[in-house]
MMTF fields as JSON, N, C-alpha, C and O atoms, coordinates in Angstrom:
{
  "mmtfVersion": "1.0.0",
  "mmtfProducer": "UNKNOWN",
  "numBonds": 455,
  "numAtoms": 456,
  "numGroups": 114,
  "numChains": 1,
  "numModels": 1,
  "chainsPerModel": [1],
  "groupsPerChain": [114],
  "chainIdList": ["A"],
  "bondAtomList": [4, 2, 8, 6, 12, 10, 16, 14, 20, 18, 24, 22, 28, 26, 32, 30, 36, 34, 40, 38, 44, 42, 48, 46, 52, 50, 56, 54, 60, 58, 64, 62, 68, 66, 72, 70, 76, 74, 80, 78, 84, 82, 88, 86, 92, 90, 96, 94, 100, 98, 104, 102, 108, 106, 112, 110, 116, 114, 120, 118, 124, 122, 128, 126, 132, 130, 136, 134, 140, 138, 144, 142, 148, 146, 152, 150, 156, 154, 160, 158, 164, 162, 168, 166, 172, 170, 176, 174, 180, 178, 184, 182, 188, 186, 192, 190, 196, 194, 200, 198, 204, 202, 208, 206, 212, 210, 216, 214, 220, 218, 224, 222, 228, 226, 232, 230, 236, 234, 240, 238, 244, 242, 248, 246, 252, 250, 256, 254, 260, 258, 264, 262, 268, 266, 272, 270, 276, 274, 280, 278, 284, 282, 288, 286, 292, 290, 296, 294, 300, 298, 304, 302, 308, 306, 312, 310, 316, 314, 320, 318, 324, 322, 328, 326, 332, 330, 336, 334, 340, 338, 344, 342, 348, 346, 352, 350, 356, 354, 360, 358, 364, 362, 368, 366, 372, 370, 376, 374, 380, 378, 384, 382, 388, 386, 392, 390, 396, 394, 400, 398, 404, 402, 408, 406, 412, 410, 416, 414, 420, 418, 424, 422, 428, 426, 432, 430, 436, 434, 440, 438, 444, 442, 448, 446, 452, 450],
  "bondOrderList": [1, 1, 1, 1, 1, 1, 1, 1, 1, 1, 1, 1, 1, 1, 1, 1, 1, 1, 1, 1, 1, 1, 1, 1, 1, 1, 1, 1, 1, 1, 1, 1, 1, 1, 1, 1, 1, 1, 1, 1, 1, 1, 1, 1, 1, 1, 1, 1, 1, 1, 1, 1, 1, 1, 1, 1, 1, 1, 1, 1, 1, 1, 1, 1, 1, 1, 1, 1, 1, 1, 1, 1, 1, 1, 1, 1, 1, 1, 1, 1, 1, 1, 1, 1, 1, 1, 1, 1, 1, 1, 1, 1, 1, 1, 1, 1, 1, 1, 1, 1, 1, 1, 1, 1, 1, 1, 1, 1, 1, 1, 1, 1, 1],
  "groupList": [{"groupName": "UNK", "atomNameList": ["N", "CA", "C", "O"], "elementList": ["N", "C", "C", "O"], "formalChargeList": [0, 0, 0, 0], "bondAtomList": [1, 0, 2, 1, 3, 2], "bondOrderList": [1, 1, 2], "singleLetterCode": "X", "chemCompType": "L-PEPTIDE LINKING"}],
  "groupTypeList": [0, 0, 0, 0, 0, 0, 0, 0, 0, 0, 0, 0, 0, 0, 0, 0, 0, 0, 0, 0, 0, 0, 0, 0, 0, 0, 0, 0, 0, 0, 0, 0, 0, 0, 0, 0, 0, 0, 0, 0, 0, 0, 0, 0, 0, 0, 0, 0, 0, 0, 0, 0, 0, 0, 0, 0, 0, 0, 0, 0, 0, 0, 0, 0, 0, 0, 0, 0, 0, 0, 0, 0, 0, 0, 0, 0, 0, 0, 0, 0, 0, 0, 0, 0, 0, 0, 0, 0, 0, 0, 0, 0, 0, 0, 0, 0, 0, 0, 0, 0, 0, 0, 0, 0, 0, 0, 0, 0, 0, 0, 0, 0, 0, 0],
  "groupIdList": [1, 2, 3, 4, 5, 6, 7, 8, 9, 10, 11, 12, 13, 14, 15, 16, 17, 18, 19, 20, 21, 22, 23, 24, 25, 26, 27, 28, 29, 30, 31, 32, 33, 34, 35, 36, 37, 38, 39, 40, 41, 42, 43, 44, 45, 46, 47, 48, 49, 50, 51, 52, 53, 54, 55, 56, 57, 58, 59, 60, 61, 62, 63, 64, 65, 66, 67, 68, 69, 70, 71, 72, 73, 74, 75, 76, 77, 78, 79, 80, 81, 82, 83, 84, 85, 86, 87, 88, 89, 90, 91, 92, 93, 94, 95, 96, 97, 98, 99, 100, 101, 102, 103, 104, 105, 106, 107, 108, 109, 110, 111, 112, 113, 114],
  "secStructList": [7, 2, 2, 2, 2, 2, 2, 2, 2, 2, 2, 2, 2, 2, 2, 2, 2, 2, 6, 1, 7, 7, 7, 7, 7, 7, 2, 2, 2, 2, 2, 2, 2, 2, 2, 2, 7, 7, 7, 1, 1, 7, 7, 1, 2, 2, 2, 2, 2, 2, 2, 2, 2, 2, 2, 2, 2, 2, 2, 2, 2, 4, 4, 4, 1, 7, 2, 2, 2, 2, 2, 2, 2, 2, 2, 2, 6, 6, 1, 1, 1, 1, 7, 7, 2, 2, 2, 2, 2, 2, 2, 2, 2, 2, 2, 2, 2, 1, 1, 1, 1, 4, 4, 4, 4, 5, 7, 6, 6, 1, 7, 5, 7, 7],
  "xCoordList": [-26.736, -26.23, -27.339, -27.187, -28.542, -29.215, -30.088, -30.819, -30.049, -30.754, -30.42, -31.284, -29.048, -28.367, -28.469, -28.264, -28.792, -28.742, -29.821, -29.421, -30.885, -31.794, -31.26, -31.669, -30.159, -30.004, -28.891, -28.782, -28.173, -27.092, -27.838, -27.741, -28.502, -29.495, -29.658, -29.123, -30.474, -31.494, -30.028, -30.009, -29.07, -28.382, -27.36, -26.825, -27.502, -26.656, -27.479, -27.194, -28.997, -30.144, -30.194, -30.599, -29.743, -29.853, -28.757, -28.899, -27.321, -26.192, -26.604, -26.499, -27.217, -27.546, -28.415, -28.308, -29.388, -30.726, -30.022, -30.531, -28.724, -28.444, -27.717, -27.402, -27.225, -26.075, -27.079, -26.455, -28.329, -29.026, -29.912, -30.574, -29.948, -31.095, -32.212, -32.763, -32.746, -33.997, -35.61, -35.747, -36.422, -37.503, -38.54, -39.013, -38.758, -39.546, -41.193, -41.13, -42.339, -43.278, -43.458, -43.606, -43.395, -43.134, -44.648, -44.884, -45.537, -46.568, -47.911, -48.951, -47.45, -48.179, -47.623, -48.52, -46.322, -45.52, -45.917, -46.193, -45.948, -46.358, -47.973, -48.344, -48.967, -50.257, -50.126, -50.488, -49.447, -49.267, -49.094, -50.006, -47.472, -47.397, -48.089, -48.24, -48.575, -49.211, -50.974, -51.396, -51.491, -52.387, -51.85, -52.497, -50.454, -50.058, -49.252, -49.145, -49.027, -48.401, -49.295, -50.341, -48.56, -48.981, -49.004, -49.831, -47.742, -47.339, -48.363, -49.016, -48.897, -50.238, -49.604, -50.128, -48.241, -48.165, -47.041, -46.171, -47.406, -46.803, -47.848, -48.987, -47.468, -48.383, -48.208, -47.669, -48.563, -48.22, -47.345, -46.626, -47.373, -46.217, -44.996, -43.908, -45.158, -43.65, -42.857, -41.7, -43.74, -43.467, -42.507, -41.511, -43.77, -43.147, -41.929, -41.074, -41.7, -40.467, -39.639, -39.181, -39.361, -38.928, -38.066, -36.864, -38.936, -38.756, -37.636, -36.58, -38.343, -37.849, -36.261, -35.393, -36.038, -34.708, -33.946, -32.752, -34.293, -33.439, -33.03, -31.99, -33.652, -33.777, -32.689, -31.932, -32.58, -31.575, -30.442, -29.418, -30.406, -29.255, -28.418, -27.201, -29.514, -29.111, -28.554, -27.394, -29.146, -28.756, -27.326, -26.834, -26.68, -25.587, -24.709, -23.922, -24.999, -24.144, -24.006, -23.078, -24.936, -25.23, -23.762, -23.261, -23.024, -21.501, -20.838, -20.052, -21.063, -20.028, -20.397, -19.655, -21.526, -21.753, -21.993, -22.617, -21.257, -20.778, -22.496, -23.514, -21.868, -23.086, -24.101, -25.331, -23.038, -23.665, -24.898, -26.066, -24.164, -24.71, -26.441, -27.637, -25.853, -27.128, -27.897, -28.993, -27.813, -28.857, -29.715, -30.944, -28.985, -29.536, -30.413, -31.626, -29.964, -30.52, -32.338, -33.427, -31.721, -32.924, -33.997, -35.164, -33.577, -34.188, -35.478, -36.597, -34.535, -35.288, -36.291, -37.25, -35.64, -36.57, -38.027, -38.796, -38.357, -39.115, -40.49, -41.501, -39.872, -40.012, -40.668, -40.192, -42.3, -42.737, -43.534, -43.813, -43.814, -44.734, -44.389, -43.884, -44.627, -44.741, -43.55, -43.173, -42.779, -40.949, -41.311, -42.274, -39.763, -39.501, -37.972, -37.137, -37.777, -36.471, -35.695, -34.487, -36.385, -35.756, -35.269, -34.378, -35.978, -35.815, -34.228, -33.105, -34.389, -33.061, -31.961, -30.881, -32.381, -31.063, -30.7, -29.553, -31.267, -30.672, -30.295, -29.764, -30.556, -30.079, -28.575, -27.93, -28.231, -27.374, -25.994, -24.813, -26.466, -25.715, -25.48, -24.302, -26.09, -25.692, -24.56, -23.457, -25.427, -24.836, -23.207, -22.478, -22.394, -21.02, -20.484, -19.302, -21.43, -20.945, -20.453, -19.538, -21.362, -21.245, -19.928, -19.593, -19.563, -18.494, -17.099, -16.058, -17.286, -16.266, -15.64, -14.626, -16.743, -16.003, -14.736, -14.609, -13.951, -12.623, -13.713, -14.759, -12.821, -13.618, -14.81, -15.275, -15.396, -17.071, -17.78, -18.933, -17.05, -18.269, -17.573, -18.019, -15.884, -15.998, -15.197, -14.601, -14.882, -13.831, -12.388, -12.393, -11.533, -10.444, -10.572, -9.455, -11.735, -11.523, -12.867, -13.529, -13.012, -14.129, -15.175, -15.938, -15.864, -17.294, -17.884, -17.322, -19.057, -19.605, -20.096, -20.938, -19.348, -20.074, -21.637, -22.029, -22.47, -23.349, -23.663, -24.585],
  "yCoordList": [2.043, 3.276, 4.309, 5.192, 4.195, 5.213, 5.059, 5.969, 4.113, 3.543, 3.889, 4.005, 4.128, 4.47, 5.647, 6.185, 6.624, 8.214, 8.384, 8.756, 8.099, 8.597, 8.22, 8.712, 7.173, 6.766, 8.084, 8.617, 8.186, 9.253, 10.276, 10.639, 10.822, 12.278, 12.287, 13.064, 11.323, 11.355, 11.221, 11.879, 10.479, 10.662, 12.313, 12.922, 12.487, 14.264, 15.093, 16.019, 14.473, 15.841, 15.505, 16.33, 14.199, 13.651, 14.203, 14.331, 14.621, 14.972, 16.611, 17.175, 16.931, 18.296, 18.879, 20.03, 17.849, 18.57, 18.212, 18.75, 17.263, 17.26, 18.063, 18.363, 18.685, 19.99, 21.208, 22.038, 21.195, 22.441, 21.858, 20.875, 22.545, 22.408, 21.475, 22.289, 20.721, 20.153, 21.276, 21.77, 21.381, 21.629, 20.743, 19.682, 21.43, 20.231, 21.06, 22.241, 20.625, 21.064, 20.46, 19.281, 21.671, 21.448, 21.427, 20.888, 21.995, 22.827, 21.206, 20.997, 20.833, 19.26, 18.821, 18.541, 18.6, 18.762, 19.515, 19.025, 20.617, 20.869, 21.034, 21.115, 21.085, 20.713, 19.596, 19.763, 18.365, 17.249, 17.319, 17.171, 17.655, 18.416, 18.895, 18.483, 20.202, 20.305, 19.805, 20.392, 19.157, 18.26, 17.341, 17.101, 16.932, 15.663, 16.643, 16.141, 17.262, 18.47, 17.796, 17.169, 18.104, 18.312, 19.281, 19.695, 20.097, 21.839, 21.923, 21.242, 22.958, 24.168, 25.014, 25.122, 25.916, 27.091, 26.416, 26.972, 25.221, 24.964, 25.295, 24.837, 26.083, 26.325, 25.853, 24.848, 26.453, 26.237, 27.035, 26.628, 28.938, 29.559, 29.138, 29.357, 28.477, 28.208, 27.37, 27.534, 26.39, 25.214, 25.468, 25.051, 26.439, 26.938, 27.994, 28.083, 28.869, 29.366, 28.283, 28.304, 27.507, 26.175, 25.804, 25.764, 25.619, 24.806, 25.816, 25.493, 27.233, 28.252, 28.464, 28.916, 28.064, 28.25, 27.231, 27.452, 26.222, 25.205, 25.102, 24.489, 25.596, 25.982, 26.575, 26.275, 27.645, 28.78, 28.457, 29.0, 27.245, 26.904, 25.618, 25.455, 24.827, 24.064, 25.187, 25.218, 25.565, 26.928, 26.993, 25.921, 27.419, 28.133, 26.817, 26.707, 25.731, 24.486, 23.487, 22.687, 23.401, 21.961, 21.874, 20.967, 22.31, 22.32, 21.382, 20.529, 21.484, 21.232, 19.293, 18.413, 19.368, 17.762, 16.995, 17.516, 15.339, 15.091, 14.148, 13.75, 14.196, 13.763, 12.712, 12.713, 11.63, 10.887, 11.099, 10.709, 11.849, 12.722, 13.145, 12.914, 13.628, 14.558, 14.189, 14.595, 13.065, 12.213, 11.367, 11.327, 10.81, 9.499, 10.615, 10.402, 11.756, 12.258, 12.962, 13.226, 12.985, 13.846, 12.85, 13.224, 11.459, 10.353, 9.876, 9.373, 10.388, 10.006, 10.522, 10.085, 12.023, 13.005, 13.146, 14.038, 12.36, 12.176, 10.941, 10.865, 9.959, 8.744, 8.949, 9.649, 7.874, 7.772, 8.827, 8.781, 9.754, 10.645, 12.639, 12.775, 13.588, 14.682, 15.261, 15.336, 15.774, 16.017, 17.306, 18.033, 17.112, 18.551, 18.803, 17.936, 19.967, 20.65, 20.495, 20.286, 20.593, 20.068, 18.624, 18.284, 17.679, 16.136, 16.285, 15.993, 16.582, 16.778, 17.395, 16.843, 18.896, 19.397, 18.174, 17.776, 17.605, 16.968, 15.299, 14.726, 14.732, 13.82, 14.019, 13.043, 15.168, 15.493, 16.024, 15.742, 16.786, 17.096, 15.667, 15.631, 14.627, 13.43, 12.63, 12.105, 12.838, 11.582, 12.149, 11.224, 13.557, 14.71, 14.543, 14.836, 13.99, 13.954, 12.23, 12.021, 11.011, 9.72, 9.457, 8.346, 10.35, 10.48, 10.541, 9.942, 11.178, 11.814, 11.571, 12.031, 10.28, 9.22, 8.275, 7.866, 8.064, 7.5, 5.988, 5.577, 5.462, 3.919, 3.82, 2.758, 4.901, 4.716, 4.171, 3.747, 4.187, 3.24, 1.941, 1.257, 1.276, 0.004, -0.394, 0.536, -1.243, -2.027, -2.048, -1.963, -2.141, -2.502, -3.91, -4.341, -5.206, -6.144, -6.221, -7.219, -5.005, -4.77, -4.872, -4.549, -5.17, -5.186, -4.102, -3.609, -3.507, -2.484, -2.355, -3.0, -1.431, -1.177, -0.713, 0.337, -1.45, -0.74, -0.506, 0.239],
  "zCoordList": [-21.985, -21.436, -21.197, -20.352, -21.992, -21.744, -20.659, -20.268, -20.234, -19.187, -18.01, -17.14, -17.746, -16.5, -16.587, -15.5, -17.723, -17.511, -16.028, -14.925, -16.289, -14.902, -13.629, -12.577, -13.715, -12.404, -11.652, -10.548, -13.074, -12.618, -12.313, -11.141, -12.936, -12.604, -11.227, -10.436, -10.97, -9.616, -8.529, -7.489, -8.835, -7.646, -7.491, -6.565, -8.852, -8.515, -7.825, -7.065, -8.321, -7.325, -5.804, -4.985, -5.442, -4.388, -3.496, -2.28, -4.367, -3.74, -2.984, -1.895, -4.621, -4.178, -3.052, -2.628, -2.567, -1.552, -0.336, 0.647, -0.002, 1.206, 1.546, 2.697, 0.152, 0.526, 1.561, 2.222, 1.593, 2.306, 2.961, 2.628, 4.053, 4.884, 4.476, 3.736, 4.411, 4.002, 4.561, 5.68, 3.6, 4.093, 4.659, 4.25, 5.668, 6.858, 6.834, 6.491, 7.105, 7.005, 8.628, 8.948, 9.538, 10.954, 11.575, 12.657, 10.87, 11.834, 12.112, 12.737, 11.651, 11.791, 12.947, 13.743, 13.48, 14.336, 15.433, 16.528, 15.179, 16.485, 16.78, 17.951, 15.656, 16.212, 17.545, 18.71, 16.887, 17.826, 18.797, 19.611, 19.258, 20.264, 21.428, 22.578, 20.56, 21.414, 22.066, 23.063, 21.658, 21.549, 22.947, 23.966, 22.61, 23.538, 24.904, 26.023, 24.771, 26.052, 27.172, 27.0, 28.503, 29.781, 30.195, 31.008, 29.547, 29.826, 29.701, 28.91, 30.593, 30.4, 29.585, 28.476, 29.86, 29.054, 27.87, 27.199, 27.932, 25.796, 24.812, 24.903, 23.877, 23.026, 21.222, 20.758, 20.846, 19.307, 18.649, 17.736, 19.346, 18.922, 19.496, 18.964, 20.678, 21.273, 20.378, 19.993, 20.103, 19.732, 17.601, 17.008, 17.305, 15.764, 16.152, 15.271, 17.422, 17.804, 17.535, 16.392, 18.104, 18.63, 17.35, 17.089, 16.855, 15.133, 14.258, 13.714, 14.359, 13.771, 14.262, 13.514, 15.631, 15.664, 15.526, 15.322, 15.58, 15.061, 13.943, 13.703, 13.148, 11.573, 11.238, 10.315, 12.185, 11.73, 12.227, 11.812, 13.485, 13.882, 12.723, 12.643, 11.913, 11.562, 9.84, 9.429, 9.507, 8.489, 9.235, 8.881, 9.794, 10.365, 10.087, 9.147, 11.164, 11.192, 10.299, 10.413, 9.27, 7.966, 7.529, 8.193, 6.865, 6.398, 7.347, 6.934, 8.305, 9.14, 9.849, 10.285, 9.677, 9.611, 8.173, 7.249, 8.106, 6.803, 6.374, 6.941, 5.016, 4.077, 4.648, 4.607, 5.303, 5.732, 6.991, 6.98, 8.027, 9.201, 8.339, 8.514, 7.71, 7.12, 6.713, 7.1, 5.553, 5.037, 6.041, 6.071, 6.723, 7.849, 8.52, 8.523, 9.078, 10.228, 9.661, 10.172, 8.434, 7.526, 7.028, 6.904, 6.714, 6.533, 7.732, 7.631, 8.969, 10.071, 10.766, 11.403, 10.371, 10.832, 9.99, 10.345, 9.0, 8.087, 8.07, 7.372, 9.342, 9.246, 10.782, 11.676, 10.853, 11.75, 12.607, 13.805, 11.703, 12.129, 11.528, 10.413, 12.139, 11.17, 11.503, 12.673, 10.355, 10.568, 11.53, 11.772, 11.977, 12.709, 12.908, 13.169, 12.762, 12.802, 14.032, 13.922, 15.522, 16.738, 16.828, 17.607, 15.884, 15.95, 14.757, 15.167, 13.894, 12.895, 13.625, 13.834, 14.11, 14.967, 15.914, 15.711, 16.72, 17.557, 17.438, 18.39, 16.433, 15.451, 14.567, 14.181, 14.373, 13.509, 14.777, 14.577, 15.99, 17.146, 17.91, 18.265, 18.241, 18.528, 17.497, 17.652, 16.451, 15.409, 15.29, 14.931, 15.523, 15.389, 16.92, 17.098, 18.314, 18.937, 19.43, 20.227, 18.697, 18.744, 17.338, 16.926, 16.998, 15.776, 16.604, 16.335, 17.384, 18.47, 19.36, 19.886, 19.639, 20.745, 20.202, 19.048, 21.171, 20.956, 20.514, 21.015, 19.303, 19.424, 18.914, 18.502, 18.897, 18.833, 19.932, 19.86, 20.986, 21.675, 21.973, 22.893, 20.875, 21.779, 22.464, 23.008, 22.714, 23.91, 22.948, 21.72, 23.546, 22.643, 22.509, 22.223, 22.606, 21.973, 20.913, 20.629, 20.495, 19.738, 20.203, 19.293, 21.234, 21.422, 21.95, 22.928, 21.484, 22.05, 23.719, 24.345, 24.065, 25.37, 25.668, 25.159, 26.443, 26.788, 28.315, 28.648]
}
């Protein structure tokens, strides 16, 4: 039994950090960015604007997409290079609007449409 105590722990803290916003360390993100831009007038403040409001949009909206939404989308946004708040907002606005579809997506003889 005492063995399973840490397992329980780590998954209540786990419940808890998806309840909020995740902190993203964006500005790596948009160094990149902008590095890889074609825009002439993309810059680096646009780009931390950018970030900054998604932030506040995802602040406003997190409640309202479910645990699962949140984790996966936050998982991903993490994965494969430097996180960012525009990649999560719009991971988490897909994943509420692919929720939404009649079916999900399939045929009424089950197979997915593509």
């Amino acid at each position: 039994m005492p063995a399973l105590l840490p397992i329980l722990v780590t998954g209540a803290h786990l419940v808890l950090v998806a309840d909020k916003v995740p902190v993203l360390n964006y500005e790596t993100s948009c160094r990149a960015a902008v590095e890889a831009a074609v825009a002439p007038n993309r810059n680096e403040s646009a780009c931390v604007n950018d970030e900054k409001q998604a932030r506040a949009k995802l602040e406003q909206d997190w409640s309202k997409y479910t645990p699962s939404q949140r984790e996966h989308c936050t998982s991903l946004s993490r994965t494969g290079g430097p996180p960012s708040y525009v990649e999560l907002l719009t991971c988490v606005e897909l994943s509420e609007a692919a929720a939404a579809l009649p079916d999900h997506g399939t045929t009424p003889n089950g197979r997915i449409e593509r």
